[in-house]
N, C-alpha and C positions, 0 to 999 in steps of 0.2 A: 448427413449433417456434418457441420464444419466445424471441427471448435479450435483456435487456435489461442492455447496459454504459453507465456514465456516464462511462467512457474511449474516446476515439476514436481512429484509425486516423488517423494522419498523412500525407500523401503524399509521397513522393520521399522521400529522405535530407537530413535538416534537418542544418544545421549544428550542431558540438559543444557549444557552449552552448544551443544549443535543443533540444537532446536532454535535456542536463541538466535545463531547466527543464520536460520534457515527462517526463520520470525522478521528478522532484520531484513533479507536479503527478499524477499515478500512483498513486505512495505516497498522497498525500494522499486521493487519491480512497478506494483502499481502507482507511486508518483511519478516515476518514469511514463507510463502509459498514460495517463491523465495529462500530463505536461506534453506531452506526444501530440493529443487533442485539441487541447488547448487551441491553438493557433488557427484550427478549420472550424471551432465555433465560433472566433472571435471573428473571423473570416466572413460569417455570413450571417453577423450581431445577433448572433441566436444565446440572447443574455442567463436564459433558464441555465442550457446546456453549462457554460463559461462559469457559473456559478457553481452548478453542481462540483466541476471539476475544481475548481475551488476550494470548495469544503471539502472535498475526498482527499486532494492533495496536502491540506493542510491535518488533517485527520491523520493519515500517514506519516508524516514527516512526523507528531509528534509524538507517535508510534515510538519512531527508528531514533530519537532520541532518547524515549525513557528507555528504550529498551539495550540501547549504545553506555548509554550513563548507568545504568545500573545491575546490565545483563538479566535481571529475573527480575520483572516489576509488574506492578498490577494496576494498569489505568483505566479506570473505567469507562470514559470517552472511548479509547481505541477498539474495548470489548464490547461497547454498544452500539458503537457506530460501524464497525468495520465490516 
C-alpha cells in the first residue's frame, strides 16, 4: 500500500504554540492540495469533485486565519468539518 502525506507526524507533545503553528501549517498543506486538484477536475467538468474542493479549501483557509489571528481559537466549522 501507498500512502503518500506532505504532513508529518511530529514526536512527543510540542508545546502550545508549536502545535498552533503545526495546526497552521496543516491547513495549509491541505489547501495547497485541493488547489493542486483543482484544475484536473475542472478539466474534465467533473462539478461534484470542483465543488468538494471548494468547500474543503474554503474550510481550511478559514481555519489558518482564526488560527493566524488569534493563535489558540475554537471554531466550530473547522472542528466539524475538518
Amino acid at each position: 500500500m501507498y500512502i503518500h502525506s506532505t504532513i508529518t507526524e511530529t514526536p512527543g507533545v510540542p508545546k502550545a504554540e508549536e502545535m498552533i503553528r503545526l495546526l497552521v501549517e496543516g491547513q495549509e498543506a491541505v489547501v495547497s492540495t485541493a488547489r493542486s486538484v483543482f484544475p484536473s477536475a475542472d478539466r474534465v467538468n467533473d462539478e461534484a469533485t470542483a465543488d468538494l474542493l471548494t468547500q474543503r479549501m474554503q474550510v481550511h483557509e478559514d481555519c489558518v486565519d482564526a488560527q493566524k489571528s488569534f493563535g489558540r481559537v475554537k471554531v466550530s466549522r473547522c472542528e466539524d468539518d475538518a
